[in-house]
N, C-alpha and C positions, 0 to 999 in steps of 0.2 A: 357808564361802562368804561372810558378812558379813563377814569380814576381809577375803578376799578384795575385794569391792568395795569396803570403805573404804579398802583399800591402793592401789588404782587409784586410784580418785579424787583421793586426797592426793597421788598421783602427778604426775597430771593438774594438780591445781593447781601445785604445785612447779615444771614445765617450764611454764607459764603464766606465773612467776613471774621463770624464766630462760630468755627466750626464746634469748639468743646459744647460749646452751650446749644449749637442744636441739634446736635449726637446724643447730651442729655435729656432734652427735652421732649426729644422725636423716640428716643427709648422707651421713655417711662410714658408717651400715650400711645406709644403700640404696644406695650405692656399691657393699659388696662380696655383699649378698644378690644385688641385680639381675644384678649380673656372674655369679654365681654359677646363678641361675636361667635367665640366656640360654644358655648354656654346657651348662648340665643339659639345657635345651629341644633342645637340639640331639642331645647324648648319647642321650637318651630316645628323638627319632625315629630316629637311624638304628642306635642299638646296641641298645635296651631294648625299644622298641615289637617284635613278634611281628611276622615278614613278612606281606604280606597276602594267606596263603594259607591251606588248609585242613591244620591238621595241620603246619606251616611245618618242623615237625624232623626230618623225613623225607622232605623231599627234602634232592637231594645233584645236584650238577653233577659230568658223568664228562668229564676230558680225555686229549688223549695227548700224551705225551714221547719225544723222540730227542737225550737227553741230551748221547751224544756229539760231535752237530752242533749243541749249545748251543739246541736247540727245545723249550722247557720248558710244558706247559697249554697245548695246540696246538688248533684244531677237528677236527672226528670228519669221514669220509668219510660217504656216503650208505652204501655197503655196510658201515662198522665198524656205524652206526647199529642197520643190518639185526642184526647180532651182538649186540649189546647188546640188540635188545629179543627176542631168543631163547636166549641162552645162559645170563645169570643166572639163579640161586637167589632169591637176596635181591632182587633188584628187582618189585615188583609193575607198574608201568610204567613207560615211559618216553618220551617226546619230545623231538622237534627241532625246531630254529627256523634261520631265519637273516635278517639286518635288509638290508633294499633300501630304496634309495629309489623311490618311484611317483607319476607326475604323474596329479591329475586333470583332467578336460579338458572339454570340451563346454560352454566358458563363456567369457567377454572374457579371460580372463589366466588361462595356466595354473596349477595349485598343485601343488606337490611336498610330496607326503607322504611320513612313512615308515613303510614296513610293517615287518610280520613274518611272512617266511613260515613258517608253521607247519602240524609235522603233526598230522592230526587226534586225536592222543595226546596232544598238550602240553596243552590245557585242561583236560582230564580227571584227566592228572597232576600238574597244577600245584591242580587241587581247585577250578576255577573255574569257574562257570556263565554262562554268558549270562543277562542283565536281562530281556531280550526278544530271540525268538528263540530258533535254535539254535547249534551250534558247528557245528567240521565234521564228514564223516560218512569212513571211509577209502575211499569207491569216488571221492571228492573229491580225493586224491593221486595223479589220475591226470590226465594234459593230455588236455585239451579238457573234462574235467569238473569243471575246476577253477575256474572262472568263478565264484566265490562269494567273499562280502567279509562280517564281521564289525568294527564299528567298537567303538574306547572312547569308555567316554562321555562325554569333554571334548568328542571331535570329534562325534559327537550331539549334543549342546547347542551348540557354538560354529559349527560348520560349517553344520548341518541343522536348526538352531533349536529341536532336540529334539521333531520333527516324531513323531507319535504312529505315524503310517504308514508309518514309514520302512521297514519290512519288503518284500522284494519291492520296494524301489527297484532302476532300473538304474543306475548310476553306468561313467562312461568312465576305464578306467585304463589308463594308458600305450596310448590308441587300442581296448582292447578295451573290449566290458561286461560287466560284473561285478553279481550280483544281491545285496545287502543280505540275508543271512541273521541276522544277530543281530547284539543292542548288549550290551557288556560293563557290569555292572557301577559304579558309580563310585567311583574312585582307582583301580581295579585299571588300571596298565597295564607290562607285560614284554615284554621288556624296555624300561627310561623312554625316556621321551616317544615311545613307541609310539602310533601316529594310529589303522591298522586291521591289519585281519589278514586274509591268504589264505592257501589252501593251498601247501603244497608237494606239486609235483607232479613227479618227478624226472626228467630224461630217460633212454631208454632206454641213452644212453651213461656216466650214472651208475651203473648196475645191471653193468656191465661188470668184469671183475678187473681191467682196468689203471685204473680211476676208483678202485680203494682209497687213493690218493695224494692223490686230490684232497680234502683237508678242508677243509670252511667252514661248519661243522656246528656247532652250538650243542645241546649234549647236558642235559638237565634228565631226574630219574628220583626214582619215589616206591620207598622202602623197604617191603618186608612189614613188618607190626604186629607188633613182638618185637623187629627188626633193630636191628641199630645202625650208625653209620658205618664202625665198625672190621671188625666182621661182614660187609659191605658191600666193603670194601679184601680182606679176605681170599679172599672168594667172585671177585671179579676178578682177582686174580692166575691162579686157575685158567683164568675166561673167557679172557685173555690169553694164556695158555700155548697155549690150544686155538686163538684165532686165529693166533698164530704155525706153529702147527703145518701148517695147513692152506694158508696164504699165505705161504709162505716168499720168493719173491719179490717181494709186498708189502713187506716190512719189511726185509730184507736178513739178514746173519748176525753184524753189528757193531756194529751203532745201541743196542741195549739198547733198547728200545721196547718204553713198560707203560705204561698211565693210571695215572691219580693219580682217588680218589674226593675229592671235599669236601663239606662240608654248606652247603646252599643260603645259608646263615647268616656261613659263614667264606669264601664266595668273593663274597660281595654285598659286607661291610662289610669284611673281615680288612684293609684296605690303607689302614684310615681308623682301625682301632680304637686302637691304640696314640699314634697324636697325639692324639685326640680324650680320651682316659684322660688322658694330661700334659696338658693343657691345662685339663680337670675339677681335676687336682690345683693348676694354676699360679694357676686362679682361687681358690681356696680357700685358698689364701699369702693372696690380696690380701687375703679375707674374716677369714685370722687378726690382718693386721695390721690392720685396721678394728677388731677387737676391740679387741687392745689400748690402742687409741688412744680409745676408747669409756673401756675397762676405768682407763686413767689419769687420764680428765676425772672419772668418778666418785671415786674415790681423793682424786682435790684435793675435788671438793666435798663428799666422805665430810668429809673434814679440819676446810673452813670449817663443816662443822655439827656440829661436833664437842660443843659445848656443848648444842645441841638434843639430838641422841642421849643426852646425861650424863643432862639434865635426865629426858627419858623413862624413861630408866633407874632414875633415882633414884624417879618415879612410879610404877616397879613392870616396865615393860616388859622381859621376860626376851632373852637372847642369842638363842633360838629365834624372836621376835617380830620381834628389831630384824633378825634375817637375810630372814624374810621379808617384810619392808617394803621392803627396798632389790632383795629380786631380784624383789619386784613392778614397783617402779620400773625394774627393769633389764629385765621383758619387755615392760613398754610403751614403753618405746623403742625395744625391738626388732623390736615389733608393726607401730610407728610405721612404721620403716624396711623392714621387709618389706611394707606393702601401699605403698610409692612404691620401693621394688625392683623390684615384681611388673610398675608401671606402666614402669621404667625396661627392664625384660628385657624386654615388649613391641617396643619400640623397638632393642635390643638386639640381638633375636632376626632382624629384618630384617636389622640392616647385617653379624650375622654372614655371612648367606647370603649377601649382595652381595659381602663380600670374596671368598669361596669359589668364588662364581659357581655355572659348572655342574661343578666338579668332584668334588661331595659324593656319593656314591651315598645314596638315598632323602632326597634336600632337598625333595623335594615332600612328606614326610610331618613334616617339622618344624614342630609349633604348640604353641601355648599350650595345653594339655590339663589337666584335670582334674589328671593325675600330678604336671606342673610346679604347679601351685598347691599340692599337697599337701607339697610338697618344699619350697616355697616359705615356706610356714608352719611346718613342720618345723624348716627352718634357721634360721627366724626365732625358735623357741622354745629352740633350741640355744644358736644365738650370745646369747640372753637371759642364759639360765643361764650362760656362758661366760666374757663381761667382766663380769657381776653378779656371779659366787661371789665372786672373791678381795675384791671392796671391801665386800663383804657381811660378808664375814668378820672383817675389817680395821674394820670403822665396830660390828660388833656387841661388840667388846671396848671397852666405853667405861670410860673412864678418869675416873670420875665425881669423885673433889675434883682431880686435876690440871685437869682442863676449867672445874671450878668457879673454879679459881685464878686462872686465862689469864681466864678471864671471856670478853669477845668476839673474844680474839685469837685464840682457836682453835690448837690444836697439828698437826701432821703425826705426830708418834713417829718413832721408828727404824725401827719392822718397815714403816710405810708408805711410806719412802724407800726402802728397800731395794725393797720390791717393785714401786714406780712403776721404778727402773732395771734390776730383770728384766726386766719388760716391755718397757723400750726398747731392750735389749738381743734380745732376742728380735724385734721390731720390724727391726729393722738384717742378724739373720742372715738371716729372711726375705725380707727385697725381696733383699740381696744373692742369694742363688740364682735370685730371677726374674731377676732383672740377668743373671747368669749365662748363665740359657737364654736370654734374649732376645740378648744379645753373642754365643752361639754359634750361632745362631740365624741372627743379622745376618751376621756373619762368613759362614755357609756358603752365604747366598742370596746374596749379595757374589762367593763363591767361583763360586758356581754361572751368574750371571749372567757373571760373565767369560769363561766357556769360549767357544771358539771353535766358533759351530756348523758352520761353516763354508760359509755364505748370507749375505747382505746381508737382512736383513727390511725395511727401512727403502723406503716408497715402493711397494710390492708388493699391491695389491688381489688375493687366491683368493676364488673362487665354484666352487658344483660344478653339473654340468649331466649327464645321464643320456639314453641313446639308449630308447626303449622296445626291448626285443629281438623283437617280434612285427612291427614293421615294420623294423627295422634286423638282421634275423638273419644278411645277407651281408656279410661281412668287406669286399668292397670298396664297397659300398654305407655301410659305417659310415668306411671311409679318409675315401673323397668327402665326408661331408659336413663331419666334423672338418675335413677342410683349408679347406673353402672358410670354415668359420666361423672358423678362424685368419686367415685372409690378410684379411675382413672388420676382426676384431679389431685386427689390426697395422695397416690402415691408418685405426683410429678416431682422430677429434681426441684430441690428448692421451698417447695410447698409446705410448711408447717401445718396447717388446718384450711378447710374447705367448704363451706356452705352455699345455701339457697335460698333467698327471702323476696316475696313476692313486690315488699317495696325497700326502700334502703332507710334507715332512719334520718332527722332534719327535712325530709324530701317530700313527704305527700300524707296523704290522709286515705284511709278507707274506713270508714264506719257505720257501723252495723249496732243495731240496736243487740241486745244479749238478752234471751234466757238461761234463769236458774233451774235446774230440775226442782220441784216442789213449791217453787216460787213462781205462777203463772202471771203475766205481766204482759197488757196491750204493747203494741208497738208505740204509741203515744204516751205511754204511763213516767212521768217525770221521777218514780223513787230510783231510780237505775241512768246513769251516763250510756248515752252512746260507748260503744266499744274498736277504738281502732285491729283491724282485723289485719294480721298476719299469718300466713303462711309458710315454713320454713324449713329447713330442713335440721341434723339433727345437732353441729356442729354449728348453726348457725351464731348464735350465742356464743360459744367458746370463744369462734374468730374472734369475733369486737371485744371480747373481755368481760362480757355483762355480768356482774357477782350473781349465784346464784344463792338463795337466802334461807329461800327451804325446799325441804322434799327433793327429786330431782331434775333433770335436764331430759329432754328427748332425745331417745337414743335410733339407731336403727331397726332395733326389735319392734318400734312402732310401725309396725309396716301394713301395707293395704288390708289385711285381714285382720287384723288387730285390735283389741278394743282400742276406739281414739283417746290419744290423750292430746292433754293443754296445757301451755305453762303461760301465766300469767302476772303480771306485776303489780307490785307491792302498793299501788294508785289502785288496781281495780280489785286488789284482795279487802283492803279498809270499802272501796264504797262498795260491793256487793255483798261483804259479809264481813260485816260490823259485828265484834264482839265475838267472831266465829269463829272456828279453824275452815280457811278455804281449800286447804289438801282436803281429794276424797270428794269436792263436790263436782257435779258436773253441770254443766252448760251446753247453749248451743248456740250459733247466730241465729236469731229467729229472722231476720228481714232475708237472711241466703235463699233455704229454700225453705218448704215449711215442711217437709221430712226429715230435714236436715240430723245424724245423726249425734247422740249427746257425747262429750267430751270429759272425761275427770282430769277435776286440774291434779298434775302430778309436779308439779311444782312452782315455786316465787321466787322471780329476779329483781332484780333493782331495775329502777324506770331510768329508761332512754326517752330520750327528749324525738320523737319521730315528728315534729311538726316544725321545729326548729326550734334555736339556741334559746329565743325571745317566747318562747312559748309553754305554760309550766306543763310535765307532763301529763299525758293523760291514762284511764284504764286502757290497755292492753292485753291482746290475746295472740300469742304465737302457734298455731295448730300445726302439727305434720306435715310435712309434704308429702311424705308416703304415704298417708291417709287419704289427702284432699290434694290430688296432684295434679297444678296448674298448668296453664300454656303458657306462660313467661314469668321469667324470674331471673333477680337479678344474683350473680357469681359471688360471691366475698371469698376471700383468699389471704392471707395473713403466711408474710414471707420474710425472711432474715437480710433477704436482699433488695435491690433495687423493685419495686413491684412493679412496674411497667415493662422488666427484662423477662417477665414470666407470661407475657400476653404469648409469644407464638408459641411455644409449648403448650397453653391452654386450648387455643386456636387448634393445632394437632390432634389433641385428646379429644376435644367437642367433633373434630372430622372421622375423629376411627368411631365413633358412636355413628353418626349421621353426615354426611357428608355432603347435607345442604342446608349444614344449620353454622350460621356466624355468629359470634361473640362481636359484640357494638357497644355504642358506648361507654368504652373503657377507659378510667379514672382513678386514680387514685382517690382512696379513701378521704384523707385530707384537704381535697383540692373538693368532695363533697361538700365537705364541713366548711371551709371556704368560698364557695358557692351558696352556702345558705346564708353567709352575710355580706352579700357581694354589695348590696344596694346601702349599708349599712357603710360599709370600707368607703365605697363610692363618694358615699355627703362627706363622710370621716376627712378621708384625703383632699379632698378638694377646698375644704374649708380648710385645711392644714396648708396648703400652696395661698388663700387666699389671704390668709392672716400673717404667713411670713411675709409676701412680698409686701403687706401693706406696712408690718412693720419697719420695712428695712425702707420705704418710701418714707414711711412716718421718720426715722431716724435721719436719714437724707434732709428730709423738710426741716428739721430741728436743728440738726449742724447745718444746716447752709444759710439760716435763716441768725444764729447763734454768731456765724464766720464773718457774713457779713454786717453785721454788728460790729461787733469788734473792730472789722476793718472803719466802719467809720467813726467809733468810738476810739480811734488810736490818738488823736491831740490828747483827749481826756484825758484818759489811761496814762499816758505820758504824764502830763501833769501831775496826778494825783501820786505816781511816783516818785517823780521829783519833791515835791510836796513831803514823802516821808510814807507811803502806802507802802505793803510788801508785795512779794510777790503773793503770799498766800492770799494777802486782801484783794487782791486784782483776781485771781481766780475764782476764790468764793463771791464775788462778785457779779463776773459773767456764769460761773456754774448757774448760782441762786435764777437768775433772770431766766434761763433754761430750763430749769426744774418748776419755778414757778409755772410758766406757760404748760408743762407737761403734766403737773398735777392736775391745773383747772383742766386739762382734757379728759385724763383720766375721772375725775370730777362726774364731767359730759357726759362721756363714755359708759361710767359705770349707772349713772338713771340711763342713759338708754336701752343698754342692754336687760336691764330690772324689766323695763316695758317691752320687751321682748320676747321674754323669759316663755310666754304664753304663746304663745307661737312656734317655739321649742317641744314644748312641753311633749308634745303627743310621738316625736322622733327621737326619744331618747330611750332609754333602758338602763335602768339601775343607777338613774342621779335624778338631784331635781333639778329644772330649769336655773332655781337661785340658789346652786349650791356655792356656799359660801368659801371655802376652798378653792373654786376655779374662781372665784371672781377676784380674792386675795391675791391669788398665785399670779394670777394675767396681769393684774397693774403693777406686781410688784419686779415681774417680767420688762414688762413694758418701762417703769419706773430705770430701771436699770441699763436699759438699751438707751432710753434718754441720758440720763446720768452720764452715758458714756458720749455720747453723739454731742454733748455741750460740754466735755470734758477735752474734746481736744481742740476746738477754737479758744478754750479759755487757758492752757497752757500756753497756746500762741502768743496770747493777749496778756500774761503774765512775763512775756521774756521780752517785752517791749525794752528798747531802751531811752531812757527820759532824755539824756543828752541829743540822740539821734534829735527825735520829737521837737523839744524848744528850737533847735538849732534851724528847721524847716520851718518853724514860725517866724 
């Protein structure tokens, strides 16, 4: 342990001694620790950190599939729900949910929350207790006894000031009151940015056999203690088999309709794990070339102390001694560099989540924790020992009468050049595969942005606004007032056109199996797609720009009395009527209701991409709003001006209609469309930071490795001038020796990335892993940035003067 400390110390003086060299050294590894520890910070909260629930490996989310018609992790009906928590074996319980939004009211300005209706099973399954309070109770899943609310406790602290009494508060939601029965917990909130919770109370038309179609069921279930997931999957195939049995006209005789079991683990994060894994790997390229570029400064100044190490040697200091003096000096550098990494991943760790936004699932549990520091100090001990051994090694064979000889010139050797241009060779294959991913990367979000969504976004403010259904339960009572809040909206200052769609496109999914009139078809019958189902009003289309093709658009004459019409896209005109004219026929959703009335399509638009960019379009159904008038829907608005300067104005018009109805989450259209490739920007960008600094590392390693070259190749040089060499000869001389070492990386580099390629593969959109243009461009990139980084030590080494040189011999 005294060696120990007087190895430090000496340390410690040493980079006191040479501040340049360990200002660079002590940068470029809190460069690649910090990156390395943001990166982790993030991995840890959403893949490593335990979910926050009791027992977290045993639960499992149960969905259903009708393969056939391309409906794949679909929601549970209220009566599959019923089956599920009675038929299994393996399940010890199980709960449903489903997310609404809920205004609160009985104040200056309303607020829109969002709940979750949940049955009084889900807390209990999910292993979660109330802070204060209770949950619910099951005679609570019944209307009119469901008048009870359960808050998290963000909105207990931020809303209700974390009023100690809050128990037995009345709170007015959506016009009724609701009594404060318990506060959750804090951080617990499910699903995120969950505000409160009420019960689900079903109607009596849910409990019906023809409501088995209707799913909007959010299925969550705990495992008996033994189970396993697979245990789990096999015990439902039988549940399956039995509700088929029994609902044959539920499910049809062709759809193949089975759940799928997962664990609450691989359906939370499974759709993040895999970029967020390459991404752990891509920062950790940066952190090895940080090494090397460390591992080479030591190497040179292993070199110039070449005579000090002899001398010590010659005092007695054994090869075991001199090793561990120099990887002491190598892990306070690296000490150095992990606690100003640790401050740097701080800072890090914000702007990763700002690029990401909100499409991270559990970004609210990503912090600086305990784990990351421990990880942090860990790598910092790693990379110590990492670019330390080999100079360590290299400095501990001292060459005690050659060193004596050179006196203060100090020697390199052979085996030390060699291994300063492994390293920079190594250096070179590295950033080239970041390059790699980051240009296929660039390429497919390039690819991706150009697709046609087939919408104008530009100019388009959406906000959503929600009817409460206890005061809006009559279908022409909810027509009335949607229209008159359009005809409001359309004639506000500013406003060009004005619509209402029950989802926004890029955004979501509703699908509905579809009948043809004359074409009677099971709900499981595979010659017909699922039909994504929209609602809309009559302008809705115009706003976004959607070309209409044939026939016409919906107008306001379609109104509640009206025979229904449909406009439908030119995806679901080719698969439901091939060969046909589809103006003039009519449809209906068959899985709605099963009265549901029929619909003539009265006209075809060009398909919009409603699932997103990366998604090809699907059959689509736009129906009236005036016809089929909803309890929420979201606003579109298409304006000449700024669209966010048009929100209070809208806010006004939505209060002279109802004056406890709010307009929420308000967005610009664009920043939609931006949000559907949030996760996509996310890998994009950060491979793009990981590949520049590596290459500007990389170029750093190659001039300094190039620099000091030269400098000890200045006799040489000298000579072979004197001798009658030009200048040009002396440059193309050190250039070559630079390019050489940067080709064989690029070499490296380029089979690595080939082996990689597959690993890509599945994160990409519109390239191939090995397309041959990014992999040309990036070495030829890369090629050039070397070219230049051994272009200016060999100018150096080209203005040598020979006279100088002899004269010092």
């Amino acid at each position: 342990m005294d060696h120990l400390l007087q190895d430090a110390r000496y340390a410690l003086r040493l980079l006191r001694k040479t501040p340049g060299f360990a200002l660079a050294a002590v940068l470029a590894l809190a460069l690649g620790i910090g990156a390395n520890s943001a990166v982790f910070s993030v991995v840890n909260g959403v893949l490593l950190r335990p979910l926050p629930f009791a027992e977290p490996e045993r639960l499992v989310r149960i969905f259903g599939n009708f393969p056939s018609l391309g409906l794949n992790n679909i929601p549970t009906s209220v009566l599959e729900f019923r089956d599920y928590q009675e038929r299994p074996r393996t399940l010890e319980s199980v709960g449903a949910y489903a997310v609404a939004d809920i205004t609160l009211t009985g104040q200056d300005v309303p607020e829109r929350l969002r709940a979750t209706l949940a049955s009084a099973s889900l807390l209990p399954t999910l292993g979660v207790s109330p802070m204060m309070g209770r949950g619910f109770s099951p005679e609570e899943e019944t209307q009119g006894r469901d008048r009870v609310v359960v808050l998290t406790h963000r909105v207990w602290r931020g809303r209700f000031g974390a009023k100690p009494d809050i128990l037995g508060t009345t709170l007015s939601l959506d016009g009724q009151p609701y009594t404060v029965v318990g506060v959750l917990p804090a951080g617990f909130e499910y699903p995120q940015r969950t505000d409160l919770y009420v019960p689900f109370a079903p109607t009596p038309e849910l409990l019906e056999p023809p409501a088995r179609g209707q799913r909007f069921l959010d299925i969550v279930a705990r495992l008996k203690p033994g189970v396993t997931v697979e245990g789990a999957r096999k015990d439902m195939q039988r549940v399956v088999a039995d509700m088929l049995a029994a609902n044959p006209q539920g499910y049809g005789t062709k759809g193949g309709w089975h759940n799928t079991v997962l664990s609450m683990e691989e359906q939370t994060v499974g759709g993040v794990r895999s970029t967020l894994w390459l991404l752990l790997g891509a920062v950790g390229f940066v952190l090895l070339i940080a090494c090397t570029n460390v591992a080479n400064l030591l190497l040179a100044r292993a070199a110039a102390r070449s005579r000090e190490i002899s001398i010590r040697a010659a005092l007695g200091a054994g090869r075991r001694r001199l090793m561990t003096q120099f990887l002491t000096e190598s892990l306070v550098l690296a000490l150095s560099g992990g606690v100003l990494g640790l401050l740097l991943a701080m800072w890090g760790m914000d702007v990763l989540l700002a690029i990401i936004g909100d499409g991270l699932p559990r970004a609210a549990e990503v912090r600086l924790d305990g784990r990351v520091v421990v990880f942090t100090a860990a790598i910092s001990v790693l990379t110590g020992v990492l670019f330390g051994l080999v100079p360590a090694l290299q400095a501990s064979r001292a060459d005690l009468h050659g060193a004596m000889r050179e006196g203060e010139r100090g020697t390199t050797g052979h085996g030390s050049g060699r291994v300063r241009s492994v390293l920079v060779v190594s250096q070179v294959a590295l950033a080239l595969v970041l390059l790699v991913g980051a240009g296929l990367f660039l390429r497919s979000f390039v690819a991706l942005q150009a697709v046609d969504a087939g919408f104008e976004p530009q100019g388009v403010l959406t906000a959503r606004l929600s009817l409460p259904e206890e005061r809006y339960s009559e279908e022409p009572k909810r027509a009335a007032v949607l229209r008159e809040f359009l005809e409001r909206a359309r004639a506000a200052p500013g406003v060009e056109a004005a619509g209402l769609s029950t989802l926004l496109p890029l955004t979501g999914r509703s699908d509905w199996t579809t009948q043809v009139e004359g074409k009677p078809m099971s709900p499981g019958d595979p010659e017909r797609p699922a039909v994504e189902y929209r609602v809309v009003s009559a302008d809705y289309l115009q706003v976004l720009r959607v070309p209409l093709l044939r026939g016409r658009m919906l107008s306001d004459s379609d109104g509640f009395t009206a025979p229904h019409a449909v406009v439908i896209n030119e995806t679901m005109a080719r698969a439901f009527f091939p060969g046909e004219e589809a103006l003039g026929q009519r449809i209906r959703p068959q899985s709605r209701t099963p009265d549901a009335p029929w619909a003539t399509v009265v006209g075809i638009v060009k398909d919009v991409r409603e699932w997103g960019l990366d998604v090809p379009a699907r059959a689509t159904a736009y129906y009236s709003v005036l016809q089929r008038p909803v309890l929420g829907a979201y606003l579109v608005v298409r304006t000449r001006q700024a669209p966010e300067s048009l929100l209070a104005t809208l806010q006004a018009e939505l209060r002279a209609v109802d004056r406890d109805l709010p307009l929420y989450d308000v967005a610009p259209m664009e920043a939609v469309v931006d949000g559907s490739v949030a996760q996509r920007r996310f890998s994009m960008v950060l491979l793009m930071i990981f590949a520049g600094v590596a290459v500007v590392l990389a170029s750093l390693g190659i001039y300094g490795v190039i620099a000091y070259t030269v400098t000890q190749r200045t006799r040489e040089l000298g000579i072979r001038m004197a001798l009658g060499a030009r200048q040009g000869d002396v440059l193309g001389l050190v250039v070559k020796h630079g390019m050489r070492l940067t080709l064989l990386g690029v070499g490296v580099g380029l089979l690595l990335a080939l082996g990689l390629g597959r690993l890509l593969s599945a994160l990409l959109y519109g390239v191939q892993a090995h397309d041959p243009l990014t992999f040309v461009g990036v070495a030829a990139l890369l090629a050039g940035v070397a070219l230049l980084a051994s272009w200016l030590p060999a100018r150096r080494a080209a203005k040598v003067d020979p006279a100088l040189t002899l004269r010092a011999e």
